[in-house]
N, CA, C and O atoms as a CHARMM CRD file, in Angstrom:
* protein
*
  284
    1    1 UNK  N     96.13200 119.26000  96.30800 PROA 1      0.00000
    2    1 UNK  CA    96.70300 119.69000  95.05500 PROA 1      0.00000
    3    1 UNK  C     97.96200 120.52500  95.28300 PROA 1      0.00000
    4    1 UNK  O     98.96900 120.40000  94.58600 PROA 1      0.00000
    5    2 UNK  N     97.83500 121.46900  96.39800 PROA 2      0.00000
    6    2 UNK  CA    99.28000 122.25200  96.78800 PROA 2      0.00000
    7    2 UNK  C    100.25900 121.81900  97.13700 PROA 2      0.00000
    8    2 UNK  O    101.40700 122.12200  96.81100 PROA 2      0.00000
    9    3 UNK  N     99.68000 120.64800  98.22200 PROA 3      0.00000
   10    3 UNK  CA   100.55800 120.05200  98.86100 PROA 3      0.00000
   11    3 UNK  C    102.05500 119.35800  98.84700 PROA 3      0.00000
   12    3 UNK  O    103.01600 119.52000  99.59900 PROA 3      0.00000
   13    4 UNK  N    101.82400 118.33100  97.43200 PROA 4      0.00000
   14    4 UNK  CA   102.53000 117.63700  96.86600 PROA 4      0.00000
   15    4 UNK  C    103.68500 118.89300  96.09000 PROA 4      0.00000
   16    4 UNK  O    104.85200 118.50400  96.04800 PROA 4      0.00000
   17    5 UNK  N    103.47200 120.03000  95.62100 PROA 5      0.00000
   18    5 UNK  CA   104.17500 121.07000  95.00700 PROA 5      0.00000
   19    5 UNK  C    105.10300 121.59400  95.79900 PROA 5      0.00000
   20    5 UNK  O    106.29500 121.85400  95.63300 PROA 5      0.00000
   21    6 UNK  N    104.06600 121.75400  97.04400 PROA 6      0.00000
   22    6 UNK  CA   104.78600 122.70000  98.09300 PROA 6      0.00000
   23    6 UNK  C    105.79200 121.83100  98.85800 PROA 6      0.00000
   24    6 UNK  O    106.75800 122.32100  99.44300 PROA 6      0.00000
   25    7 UNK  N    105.51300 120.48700  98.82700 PROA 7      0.00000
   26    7 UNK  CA   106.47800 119.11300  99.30200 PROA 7      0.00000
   27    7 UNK  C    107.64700 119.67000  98.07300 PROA 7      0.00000
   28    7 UNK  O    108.48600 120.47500  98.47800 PROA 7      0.00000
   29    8 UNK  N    107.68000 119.42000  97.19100 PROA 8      0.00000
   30    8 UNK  CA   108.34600 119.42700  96.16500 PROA 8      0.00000
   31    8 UNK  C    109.48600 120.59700  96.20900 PROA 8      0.00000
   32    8 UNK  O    110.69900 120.38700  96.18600 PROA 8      0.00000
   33    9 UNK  N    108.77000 122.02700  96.28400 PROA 9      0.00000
   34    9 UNK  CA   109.60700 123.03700  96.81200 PROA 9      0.00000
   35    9 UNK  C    110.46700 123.08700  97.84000 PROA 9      0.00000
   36    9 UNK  O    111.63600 123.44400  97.69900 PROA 9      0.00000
   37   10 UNK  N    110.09300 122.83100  98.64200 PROA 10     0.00000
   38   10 UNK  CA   110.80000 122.41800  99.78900 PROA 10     0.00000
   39   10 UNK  C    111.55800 122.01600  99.73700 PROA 10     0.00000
   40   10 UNK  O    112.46400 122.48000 100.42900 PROA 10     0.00000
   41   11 UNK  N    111.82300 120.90900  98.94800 PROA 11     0.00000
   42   11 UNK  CA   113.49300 120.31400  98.46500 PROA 11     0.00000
   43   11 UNK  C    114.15500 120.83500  97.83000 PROA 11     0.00000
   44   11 UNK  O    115.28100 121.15600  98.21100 PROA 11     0.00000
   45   12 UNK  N    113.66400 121.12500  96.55500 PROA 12     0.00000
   46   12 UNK  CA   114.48600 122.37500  95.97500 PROA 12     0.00000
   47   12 UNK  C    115.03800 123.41200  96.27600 PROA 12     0.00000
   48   12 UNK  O    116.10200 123.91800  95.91900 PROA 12     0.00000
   49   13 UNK  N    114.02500 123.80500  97.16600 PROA 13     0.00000
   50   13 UNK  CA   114.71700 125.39100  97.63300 PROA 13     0.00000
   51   13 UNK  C    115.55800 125.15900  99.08300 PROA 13     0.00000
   52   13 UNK  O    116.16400 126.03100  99.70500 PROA 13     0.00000
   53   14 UNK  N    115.44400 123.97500  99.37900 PROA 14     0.00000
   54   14 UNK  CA   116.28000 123.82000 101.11200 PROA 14     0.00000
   55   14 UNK  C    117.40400 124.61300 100.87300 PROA 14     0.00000
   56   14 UNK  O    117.98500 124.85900  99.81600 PROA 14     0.00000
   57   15 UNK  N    117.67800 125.07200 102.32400 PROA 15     0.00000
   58   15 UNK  CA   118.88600 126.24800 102.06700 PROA 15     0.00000
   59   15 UNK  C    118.73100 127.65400 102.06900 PROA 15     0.00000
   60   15 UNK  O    119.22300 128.59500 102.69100 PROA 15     0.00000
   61   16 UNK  N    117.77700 127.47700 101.05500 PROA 16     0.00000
   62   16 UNK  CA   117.73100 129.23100 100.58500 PROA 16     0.00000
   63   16 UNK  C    116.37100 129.82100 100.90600 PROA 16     0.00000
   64   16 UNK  O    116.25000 131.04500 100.96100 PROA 16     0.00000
   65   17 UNK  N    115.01000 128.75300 101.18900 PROA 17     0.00000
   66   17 UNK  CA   113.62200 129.19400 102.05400 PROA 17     0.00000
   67   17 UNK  C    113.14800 127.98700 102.47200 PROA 17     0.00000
   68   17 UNK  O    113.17000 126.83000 102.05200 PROA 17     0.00000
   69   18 UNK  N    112.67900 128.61600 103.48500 PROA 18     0.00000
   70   18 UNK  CA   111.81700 127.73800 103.91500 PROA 18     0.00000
   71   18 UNK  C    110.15000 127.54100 104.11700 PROA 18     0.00000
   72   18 UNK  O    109.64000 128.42800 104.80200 PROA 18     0.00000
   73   19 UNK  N    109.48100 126.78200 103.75000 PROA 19     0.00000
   74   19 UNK  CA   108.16600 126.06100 103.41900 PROA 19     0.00000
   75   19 UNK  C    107.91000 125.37800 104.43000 PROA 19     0.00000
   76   19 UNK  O    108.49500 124.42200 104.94000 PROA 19     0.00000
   77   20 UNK  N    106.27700 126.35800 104.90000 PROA 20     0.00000
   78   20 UNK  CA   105.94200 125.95600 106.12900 PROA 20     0.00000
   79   20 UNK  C    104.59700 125.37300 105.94900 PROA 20     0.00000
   80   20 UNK  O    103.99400 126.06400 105.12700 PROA 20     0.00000
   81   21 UNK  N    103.89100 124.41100 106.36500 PROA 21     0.00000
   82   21 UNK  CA   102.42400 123.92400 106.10100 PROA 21     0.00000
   83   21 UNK  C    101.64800 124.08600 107.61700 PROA 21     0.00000
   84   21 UNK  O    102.15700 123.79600 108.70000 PROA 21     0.00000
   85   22 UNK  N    100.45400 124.55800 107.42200 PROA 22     0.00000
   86   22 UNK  CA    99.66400 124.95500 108.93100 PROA 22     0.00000
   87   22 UNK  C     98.52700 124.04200 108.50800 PROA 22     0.00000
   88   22 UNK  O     98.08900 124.08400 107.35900 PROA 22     0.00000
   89   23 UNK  N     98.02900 123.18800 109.46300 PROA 23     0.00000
   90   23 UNK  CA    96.62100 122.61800 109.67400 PROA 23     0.00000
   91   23 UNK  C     95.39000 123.52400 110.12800 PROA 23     0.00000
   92   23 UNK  O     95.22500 123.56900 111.34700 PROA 23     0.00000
   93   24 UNK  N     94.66100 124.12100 109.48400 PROA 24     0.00000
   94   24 UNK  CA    93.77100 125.56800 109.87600 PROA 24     0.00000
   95   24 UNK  C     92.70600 124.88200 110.94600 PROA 24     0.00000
   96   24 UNK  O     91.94100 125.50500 111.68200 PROA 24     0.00000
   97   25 UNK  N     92.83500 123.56900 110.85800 PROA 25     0.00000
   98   25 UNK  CA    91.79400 123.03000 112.13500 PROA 25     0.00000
   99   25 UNK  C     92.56100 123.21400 113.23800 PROA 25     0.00000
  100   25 UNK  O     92.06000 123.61200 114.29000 PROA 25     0.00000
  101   26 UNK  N     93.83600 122.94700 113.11500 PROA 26     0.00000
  102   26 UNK  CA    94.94600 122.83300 114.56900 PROA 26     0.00000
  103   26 UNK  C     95.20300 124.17100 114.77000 PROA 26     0.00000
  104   26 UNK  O     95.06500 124.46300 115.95800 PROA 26     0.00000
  105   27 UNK  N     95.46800 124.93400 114.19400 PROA 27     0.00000
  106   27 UNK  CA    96.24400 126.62900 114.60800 PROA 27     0.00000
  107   27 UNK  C     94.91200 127.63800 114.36000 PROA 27     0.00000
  108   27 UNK  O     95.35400 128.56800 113.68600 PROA 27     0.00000
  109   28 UNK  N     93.70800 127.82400 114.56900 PROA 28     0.00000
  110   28 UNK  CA    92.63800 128.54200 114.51200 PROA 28     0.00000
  111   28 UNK  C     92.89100 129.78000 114.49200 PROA 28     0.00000
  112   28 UNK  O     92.35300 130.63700 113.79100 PROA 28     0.00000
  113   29 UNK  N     94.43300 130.00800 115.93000 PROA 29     0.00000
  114   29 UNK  CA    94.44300 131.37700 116.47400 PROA 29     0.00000
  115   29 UNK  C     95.79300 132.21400 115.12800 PROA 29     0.00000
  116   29 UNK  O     96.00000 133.41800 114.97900 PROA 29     0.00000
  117   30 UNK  N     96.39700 131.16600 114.45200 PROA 30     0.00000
  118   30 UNK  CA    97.22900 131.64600 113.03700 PROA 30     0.00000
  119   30 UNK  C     96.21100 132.32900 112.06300 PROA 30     0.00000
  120   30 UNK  O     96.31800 133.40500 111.47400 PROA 30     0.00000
  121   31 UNK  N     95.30400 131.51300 112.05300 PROA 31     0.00000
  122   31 UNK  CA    94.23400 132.14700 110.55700 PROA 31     0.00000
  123   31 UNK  C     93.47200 133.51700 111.46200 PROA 31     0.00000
  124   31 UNK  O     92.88800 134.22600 110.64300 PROA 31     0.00000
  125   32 UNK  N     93.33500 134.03500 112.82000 PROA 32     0.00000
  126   32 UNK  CA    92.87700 135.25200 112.74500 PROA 32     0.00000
  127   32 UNK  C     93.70600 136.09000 112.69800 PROA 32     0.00000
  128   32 UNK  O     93.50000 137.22600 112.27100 PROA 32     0.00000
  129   33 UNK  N     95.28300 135.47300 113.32900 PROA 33     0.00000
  130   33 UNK  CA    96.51900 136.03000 113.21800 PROA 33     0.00000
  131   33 UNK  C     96.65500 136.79800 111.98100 PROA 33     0.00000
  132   33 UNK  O     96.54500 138.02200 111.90400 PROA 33     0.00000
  133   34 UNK  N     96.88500 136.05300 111.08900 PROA 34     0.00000
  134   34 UNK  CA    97.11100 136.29300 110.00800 PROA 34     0.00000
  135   34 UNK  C     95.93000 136.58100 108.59200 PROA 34     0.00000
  136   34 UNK  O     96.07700 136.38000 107.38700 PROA 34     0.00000
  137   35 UNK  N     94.72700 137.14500 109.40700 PROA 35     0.00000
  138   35 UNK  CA    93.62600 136.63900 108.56600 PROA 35     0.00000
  139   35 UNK  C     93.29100 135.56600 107.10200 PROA 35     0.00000
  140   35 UNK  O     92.97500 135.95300 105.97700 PROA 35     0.00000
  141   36 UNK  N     93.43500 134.51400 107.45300 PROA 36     0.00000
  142   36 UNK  CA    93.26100 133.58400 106.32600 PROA 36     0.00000
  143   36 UNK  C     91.86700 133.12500 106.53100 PROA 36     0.00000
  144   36 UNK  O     91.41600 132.68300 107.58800 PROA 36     0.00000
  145   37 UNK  N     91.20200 133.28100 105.36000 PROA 37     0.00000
  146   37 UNK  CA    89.74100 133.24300 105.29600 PROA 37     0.00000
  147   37 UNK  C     89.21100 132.28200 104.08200 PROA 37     0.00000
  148   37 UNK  O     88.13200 132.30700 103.49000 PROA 37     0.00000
  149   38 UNK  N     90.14100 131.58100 103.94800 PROA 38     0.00000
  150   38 UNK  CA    90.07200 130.41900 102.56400 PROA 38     0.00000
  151   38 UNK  C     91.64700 129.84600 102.59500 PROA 38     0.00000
  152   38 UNK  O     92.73900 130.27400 102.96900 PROA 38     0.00000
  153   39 UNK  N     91.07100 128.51400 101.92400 PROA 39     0.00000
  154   39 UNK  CA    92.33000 127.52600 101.88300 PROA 39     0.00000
  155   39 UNK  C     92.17200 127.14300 100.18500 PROA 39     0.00000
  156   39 UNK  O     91.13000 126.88200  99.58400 PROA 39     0.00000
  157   40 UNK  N     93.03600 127.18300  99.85200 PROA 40     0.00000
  158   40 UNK  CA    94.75100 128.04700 100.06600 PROA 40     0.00000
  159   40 UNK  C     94.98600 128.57300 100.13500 PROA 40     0.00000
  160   40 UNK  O     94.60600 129.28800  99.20800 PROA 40     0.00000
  161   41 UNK  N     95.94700 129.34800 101.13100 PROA 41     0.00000
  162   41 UNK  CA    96.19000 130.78100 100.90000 PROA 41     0.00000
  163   41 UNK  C     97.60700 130.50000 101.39200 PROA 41     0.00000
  164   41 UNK  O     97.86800 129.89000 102.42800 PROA 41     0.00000
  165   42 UNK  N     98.53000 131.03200 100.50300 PROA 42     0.00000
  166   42 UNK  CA    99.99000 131.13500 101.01900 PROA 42     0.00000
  167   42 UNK  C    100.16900 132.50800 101.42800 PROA 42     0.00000
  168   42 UNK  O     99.66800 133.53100 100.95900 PROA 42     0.00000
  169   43 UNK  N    101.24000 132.29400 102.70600 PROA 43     0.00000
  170   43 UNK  CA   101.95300 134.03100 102.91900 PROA 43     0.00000
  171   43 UNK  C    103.29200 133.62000 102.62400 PROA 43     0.00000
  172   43 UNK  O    103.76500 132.48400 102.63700 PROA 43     0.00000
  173   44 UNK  N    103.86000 134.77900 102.34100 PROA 44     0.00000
  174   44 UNK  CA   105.37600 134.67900 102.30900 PROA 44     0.00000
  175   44 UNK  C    105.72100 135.67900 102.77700 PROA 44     0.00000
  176   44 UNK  O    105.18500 136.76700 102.57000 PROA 44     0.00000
  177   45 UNK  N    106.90800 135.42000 103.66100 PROA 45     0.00000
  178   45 UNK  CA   107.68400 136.11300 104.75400 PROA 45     0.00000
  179   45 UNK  C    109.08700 136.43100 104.68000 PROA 45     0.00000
  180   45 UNK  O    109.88000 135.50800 104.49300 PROA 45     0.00000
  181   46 UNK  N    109.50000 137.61700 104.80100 PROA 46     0.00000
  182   46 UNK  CA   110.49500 137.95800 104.42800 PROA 46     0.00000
  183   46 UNK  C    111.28500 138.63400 106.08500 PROA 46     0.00000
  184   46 UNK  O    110.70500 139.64800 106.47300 PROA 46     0.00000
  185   47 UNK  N    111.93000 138.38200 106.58200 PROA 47     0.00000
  186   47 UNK  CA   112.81800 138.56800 108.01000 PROA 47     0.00000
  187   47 UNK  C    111.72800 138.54100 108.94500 PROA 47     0.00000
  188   47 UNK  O    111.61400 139.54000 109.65500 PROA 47     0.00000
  189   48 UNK  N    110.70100 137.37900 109.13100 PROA 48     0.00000
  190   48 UNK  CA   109.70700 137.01800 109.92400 PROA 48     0.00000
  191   48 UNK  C    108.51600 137.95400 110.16700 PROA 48     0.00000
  192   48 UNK  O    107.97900 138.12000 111.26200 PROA 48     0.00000
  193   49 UNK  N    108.02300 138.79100 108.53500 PROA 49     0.00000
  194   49 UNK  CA   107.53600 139.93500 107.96400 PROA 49     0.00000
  195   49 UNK  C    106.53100 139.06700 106.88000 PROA 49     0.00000
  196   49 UNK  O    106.94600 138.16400 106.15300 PROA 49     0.00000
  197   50 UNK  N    104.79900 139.65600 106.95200 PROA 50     0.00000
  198   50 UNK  CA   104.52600 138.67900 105.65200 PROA 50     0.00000
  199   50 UNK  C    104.33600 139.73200 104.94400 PROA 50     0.00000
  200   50 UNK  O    103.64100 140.70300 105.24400 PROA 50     0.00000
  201   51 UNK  N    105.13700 139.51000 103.70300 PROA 51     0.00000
  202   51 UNK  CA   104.99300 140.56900 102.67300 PROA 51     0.00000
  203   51 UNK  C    104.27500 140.29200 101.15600 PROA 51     0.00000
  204   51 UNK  O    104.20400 140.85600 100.06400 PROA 51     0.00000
  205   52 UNK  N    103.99100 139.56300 101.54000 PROA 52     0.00000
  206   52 UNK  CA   102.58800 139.01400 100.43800 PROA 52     0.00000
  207   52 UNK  C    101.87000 137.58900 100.47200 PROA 52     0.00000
  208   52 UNK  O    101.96200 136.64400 101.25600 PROA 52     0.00000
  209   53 UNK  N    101.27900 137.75900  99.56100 PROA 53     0.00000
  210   53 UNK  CA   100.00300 136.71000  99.93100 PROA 53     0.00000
  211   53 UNK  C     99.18000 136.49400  99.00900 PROA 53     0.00000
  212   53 UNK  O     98.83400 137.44200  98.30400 PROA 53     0.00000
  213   54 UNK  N     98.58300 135.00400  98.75000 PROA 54     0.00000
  214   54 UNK  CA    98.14500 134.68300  97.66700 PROA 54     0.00000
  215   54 UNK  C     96.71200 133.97800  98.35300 PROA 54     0.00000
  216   54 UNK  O     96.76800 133.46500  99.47000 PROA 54     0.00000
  217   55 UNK  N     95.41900 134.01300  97.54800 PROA 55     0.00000
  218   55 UNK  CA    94.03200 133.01700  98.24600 PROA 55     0.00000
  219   55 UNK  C     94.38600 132.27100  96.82500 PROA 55     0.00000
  220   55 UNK  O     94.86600 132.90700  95.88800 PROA 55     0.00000
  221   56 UNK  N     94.15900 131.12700  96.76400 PROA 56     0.00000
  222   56 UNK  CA    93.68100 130.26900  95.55400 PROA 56     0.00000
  223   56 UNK  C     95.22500 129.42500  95.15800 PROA 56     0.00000
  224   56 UNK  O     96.33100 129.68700  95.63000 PROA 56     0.00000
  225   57 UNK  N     94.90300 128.42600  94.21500 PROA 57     0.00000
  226   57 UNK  CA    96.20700 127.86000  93.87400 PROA 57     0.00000
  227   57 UNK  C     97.02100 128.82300  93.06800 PROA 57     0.00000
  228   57 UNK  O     96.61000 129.93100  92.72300 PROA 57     0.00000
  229   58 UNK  N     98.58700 128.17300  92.69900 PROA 58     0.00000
  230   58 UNK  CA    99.26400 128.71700  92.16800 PROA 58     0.00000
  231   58 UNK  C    100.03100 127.65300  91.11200 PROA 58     0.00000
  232   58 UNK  O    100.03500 126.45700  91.40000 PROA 58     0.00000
  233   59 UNK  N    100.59800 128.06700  90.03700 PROA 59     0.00000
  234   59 UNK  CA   101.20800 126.86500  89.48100 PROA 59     0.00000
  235   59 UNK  C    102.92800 126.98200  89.69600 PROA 59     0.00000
  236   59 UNK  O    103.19300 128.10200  89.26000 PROA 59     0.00000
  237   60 UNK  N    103.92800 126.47900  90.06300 PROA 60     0.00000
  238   60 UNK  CA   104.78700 126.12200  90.58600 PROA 60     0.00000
  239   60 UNK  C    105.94500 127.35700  89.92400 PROA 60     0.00000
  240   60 UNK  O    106.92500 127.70100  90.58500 PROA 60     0.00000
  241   61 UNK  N    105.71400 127.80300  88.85000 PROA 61     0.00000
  242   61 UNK  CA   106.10600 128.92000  88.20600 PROA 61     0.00000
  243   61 UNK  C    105.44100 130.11100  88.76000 PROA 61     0.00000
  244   61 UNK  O    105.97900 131.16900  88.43600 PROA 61     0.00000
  245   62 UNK  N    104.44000 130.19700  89.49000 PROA 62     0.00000
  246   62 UNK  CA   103.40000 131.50600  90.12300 PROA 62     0.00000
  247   62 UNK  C    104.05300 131.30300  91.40800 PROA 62     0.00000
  248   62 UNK  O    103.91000 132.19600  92.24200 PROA 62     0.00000
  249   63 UNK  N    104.65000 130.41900  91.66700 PROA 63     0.00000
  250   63 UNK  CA   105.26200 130.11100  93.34200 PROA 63     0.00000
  251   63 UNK  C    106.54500 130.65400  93.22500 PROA 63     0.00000
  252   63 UNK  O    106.97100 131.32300  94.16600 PROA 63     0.00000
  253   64 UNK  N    107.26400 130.47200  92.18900 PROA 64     0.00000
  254   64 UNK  CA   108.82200 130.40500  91.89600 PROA 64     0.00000
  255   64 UNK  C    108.58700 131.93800  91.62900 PROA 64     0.00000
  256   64 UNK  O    109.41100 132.52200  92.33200 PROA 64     0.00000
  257   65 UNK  N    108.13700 132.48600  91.21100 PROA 65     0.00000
  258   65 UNK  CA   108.20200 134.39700  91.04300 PROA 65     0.00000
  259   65 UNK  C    107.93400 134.95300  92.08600 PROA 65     0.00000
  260   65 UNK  O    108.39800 136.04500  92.41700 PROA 65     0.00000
  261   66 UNK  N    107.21000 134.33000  92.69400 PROA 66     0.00000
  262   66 UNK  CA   107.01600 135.04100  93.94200 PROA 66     0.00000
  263   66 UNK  C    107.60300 135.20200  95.04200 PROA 66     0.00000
  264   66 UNK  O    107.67700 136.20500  95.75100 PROA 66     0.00000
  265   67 UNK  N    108.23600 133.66900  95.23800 PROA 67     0.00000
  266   67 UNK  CA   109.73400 133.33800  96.11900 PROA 67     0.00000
  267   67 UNK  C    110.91100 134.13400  95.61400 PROA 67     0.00000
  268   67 UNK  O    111.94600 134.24400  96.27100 PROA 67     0.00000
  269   68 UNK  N    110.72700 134.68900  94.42300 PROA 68     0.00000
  270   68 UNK  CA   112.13300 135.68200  93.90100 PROA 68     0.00000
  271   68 UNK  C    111.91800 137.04100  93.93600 PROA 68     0.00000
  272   68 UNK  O    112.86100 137.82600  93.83800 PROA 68     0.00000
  273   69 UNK  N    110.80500 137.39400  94.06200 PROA 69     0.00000
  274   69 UNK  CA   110.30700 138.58300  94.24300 PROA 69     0.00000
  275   69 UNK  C    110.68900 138.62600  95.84000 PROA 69     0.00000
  276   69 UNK  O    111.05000 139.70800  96.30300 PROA 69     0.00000
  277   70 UNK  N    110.60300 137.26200  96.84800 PROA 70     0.00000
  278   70 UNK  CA   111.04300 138.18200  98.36600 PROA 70     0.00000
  279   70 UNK  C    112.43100 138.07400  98.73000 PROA 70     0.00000
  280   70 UNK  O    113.05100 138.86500  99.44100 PROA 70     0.00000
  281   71 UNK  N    112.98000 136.75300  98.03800 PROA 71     0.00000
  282   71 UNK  CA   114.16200 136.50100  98.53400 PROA 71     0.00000
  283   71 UNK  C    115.54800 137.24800  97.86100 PROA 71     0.00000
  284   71 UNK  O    116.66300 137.01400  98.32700 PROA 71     0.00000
């Protein structure tokens, strides 16, 4: 359900952020990294800093405030 959005963002915003997707089966040692304890969970990173963070979906307008809130 994120996926296709977060595909979507990605084009839009090329340039100005970038949208990263992690496989939580492949990167195990990211989710203790970063404690992610449910999928979905977005971080957003601001000068390679995560300065917030969401568990659960978002609707593409809950994505877009939040990307303006770091950038």
């Amino acid at each position: 359900m994120m996926m296709p959005l977060l595909d979507q963002l990605a084009l839009e915003k090329a340039g100005t952020v970038k949208i990263g997707k992690v496989n939580i089966a492949d990167c195990a040692s990211l989710c203790v990294q970063f404690n992610v304890v449910a999928v979905p969970t977005l971080l957003f990173f601001k000068d390679g800093k995560p300065v917030d963070r969401v568990t659960g979906t978002l609707s593409k307008d809950g994505i877009m405030k939040r990307l303006a809130a770091v950038v």
